[in-house]
C-alpha positions in Angstrom: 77.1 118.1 126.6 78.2 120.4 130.0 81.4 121.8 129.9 82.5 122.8 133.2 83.5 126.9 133.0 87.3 127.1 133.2 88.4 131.0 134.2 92.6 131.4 133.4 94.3 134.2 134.7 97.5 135.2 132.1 99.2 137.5 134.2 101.6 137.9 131.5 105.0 139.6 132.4 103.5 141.2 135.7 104.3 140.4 139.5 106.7 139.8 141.7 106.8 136.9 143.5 105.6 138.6 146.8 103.2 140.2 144.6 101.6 137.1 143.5 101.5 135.1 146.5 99.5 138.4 147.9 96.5 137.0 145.2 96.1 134.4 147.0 94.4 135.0 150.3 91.5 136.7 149.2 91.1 134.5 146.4 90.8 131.6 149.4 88.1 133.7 150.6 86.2 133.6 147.6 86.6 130.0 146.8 82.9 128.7 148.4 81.2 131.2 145.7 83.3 129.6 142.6 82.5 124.8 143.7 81.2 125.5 140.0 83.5 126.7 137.8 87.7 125.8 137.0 90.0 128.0 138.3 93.4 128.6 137.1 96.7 131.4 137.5 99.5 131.7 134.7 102.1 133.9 136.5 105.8 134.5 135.5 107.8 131.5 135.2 109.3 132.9 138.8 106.0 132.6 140.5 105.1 129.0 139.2 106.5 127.0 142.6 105.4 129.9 144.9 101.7 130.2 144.2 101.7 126.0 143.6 102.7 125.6 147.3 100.4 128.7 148.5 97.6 127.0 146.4 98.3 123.4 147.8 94.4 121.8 149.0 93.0 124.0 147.0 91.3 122.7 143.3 92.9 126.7 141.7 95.2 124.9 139.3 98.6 127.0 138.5 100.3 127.1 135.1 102.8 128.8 133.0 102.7 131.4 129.9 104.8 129.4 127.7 107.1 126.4 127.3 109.9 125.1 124.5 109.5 122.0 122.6 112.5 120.4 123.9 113.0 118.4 127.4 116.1 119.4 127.6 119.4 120.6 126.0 121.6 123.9 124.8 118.6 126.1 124.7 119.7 128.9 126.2 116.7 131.1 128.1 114.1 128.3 127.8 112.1 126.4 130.1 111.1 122.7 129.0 107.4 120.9 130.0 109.7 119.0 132.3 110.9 122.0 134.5 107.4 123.3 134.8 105.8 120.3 136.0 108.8 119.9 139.2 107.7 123.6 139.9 104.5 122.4 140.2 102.9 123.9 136.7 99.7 121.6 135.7 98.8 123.7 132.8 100.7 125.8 130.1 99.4 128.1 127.5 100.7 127.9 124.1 100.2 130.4 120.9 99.5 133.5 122.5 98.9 136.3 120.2 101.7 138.0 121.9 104.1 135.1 121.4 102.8 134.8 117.9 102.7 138.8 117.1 105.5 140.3 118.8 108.0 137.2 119.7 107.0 136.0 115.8 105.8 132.4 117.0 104.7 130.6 113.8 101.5 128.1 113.5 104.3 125.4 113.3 106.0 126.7 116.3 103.0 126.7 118.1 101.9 123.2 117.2 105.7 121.7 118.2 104.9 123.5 121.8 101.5 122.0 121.9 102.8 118.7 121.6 105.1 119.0 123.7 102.9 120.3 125.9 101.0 116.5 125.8 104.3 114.8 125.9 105.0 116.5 129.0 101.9 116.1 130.6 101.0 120.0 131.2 96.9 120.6 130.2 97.3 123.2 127.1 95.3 126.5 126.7 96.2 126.7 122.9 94.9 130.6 121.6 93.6 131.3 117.7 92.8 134.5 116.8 92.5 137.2 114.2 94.3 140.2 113.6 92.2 143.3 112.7 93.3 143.7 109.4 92.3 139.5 108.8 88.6 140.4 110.4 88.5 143.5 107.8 89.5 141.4 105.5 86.7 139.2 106.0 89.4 136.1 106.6 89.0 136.2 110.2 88.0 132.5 110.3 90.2 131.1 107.6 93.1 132.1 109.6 91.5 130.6 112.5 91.0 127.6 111.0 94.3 127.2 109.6 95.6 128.1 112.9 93.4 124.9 114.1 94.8 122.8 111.2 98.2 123.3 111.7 98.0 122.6 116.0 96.1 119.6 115.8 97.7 118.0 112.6 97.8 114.1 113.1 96.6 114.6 116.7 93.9 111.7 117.6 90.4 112.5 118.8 91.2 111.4 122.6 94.5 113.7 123.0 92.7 116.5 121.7 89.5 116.0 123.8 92.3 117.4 126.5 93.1 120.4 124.6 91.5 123.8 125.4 91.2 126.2 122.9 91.1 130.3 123.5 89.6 132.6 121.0 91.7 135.7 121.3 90.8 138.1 118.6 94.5 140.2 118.5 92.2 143.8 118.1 90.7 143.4 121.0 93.5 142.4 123.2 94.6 145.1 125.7 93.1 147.6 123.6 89.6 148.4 125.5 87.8 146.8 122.7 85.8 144.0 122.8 84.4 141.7 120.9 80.8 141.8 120.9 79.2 138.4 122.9 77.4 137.7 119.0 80.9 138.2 117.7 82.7 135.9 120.3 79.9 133.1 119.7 79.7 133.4 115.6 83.9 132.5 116.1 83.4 130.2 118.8 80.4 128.2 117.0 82.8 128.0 113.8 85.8 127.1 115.8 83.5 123.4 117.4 81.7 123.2 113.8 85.4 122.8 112.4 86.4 120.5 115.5 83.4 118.5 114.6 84.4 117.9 111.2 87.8 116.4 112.3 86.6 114.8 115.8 83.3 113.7 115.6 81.2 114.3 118.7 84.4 114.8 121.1 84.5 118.4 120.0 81.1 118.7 122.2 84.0 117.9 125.3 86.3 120.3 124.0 85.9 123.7 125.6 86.7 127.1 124.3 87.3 130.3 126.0 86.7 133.8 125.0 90.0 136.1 125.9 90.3 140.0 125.0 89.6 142.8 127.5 87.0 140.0 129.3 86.3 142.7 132.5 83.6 142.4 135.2 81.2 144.4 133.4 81.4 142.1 130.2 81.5 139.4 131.3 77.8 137.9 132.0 76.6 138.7 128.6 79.9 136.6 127.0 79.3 133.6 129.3 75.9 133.5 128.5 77.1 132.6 124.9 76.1 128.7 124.2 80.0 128.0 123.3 81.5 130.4 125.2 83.4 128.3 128.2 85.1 130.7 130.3 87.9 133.5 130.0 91.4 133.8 129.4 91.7 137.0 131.1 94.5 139.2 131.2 94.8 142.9 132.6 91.5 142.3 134.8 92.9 139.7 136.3 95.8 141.6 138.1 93.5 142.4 140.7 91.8 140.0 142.7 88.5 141.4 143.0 88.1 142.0 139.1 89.1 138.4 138.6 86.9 137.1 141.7 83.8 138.8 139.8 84.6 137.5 136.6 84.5 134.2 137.7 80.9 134.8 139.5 79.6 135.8 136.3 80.6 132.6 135.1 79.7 130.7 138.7 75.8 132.1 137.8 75.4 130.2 134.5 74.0 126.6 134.5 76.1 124.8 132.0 
């Protein structure tokens, strides 16, 4: 089965709106190098309509970091599936470590987002991943997998054949260290092996992406993992070139 390489930028709680929109001209320029590979920017929820219109006739698709559950209603500070897609959002990520870790997100949270996420028509990036203390605990893929169970609970095989999934191990997140490419394929390989045993064969369409300190220089030797399926990056790509390069690491592998 090919899975087309999808490269996601999670710009996190960085740039302006000027700031953004300054991404996009050399990443224009770039664009004839990447015909192979999925391209897509998660800025602020500010920057959402700005780079949409820059972006417009190009096939970079632009998302946001995080949505609620609800279309609507007394939620103060929260942005529905509905809002994002009228700003021009096509893709949202959902379960970030960070939103798990430091903003306390539940498995259960998560999964309500993810739905919604469906319901409203945005294509989720939903992230699993270990803490440090889980992989030195040797529970590293139980918690993934319960992470898994808990998201795709009652979900049928062609809903989640639209779902990617993002290995984020939480240690090496912003930290410097990475997970070695055996590492990020041992997690990835059990991550489709569980898919498998829910979805049959459609787990072979679903891809997964490696995310945690994914830089220019570590990137070829991750991509070149069977399951690995791109990057969701996040400091490296604050700069266009590091991000550019990342995604002509991934542009160089036949998949």
């Amino acid at each position: 089965m090919s899975r087309r390489s999808l490269i996601a930028a999670n710009w996190k709680m960085n740039k302006t709106v000027a700031t953004a929109t300054e991404f996009v001209p050399p990443l224009r320029a770039a664009l004839p190098r990447l015909s192979n590979v999925d391209l897509a920017l998660f800025p602020s929820f500010f920057g959402v309509r700005a780079l949409a219109e820059a972006l417009v006739g190009t096939p970079v698709a632009v998302g946001a970091q995080d949505l609620f559950w609800e279309e609507s209603g007394a939620f103060t500070g929260e942005v529905s599936g509905t809002m994002l897609r009228d700003a021009g959002a096509t893709m949202v990520i959902v379960g970030h470590s960070e939103r798990r870790h430091v903003m306390g997100e539940t498995n259960e949270i998560v999964a309500r987002k993810l739905s919604a996420s469906l319901r409203d028509g945005l294509g989720p990036i939903l992230c699993v991943g270990e803490l440090l203390s889980e992989r030195d605990a040797g529970q590293e893929k139980a918690v993934v997998e319960k992470q898994l169970a808990t998201a795709f609970h009652g979900m049928a095989a062609d809903v989640a054949a639209g779902v990617v999934i993002a290995y984020e191990p939480v240690w090496a997140i912003g930290t410097g260290r990475t997970a070695s490419p055996q590492d990020a394929e041992s997690m990835h390989a059990s991550v489709r092996a569980w898919l498998s045993g829910r979805y049959g064969n459609v787990a072979d369409e679903i891809r997964i992406l490696y995310g945690g300190s994914v830089k220019p220089d570590n990137a070829a030797g991750l991509i070149d993992q069977n399951n690995v399926d791109g990057f969701l990056i996040g400091g490296a790509s604050l700069d266009p070139a590091s991000y550019v390069a990342i995604a002509e690491a991934a542009a160089k592998v036949s998949r």
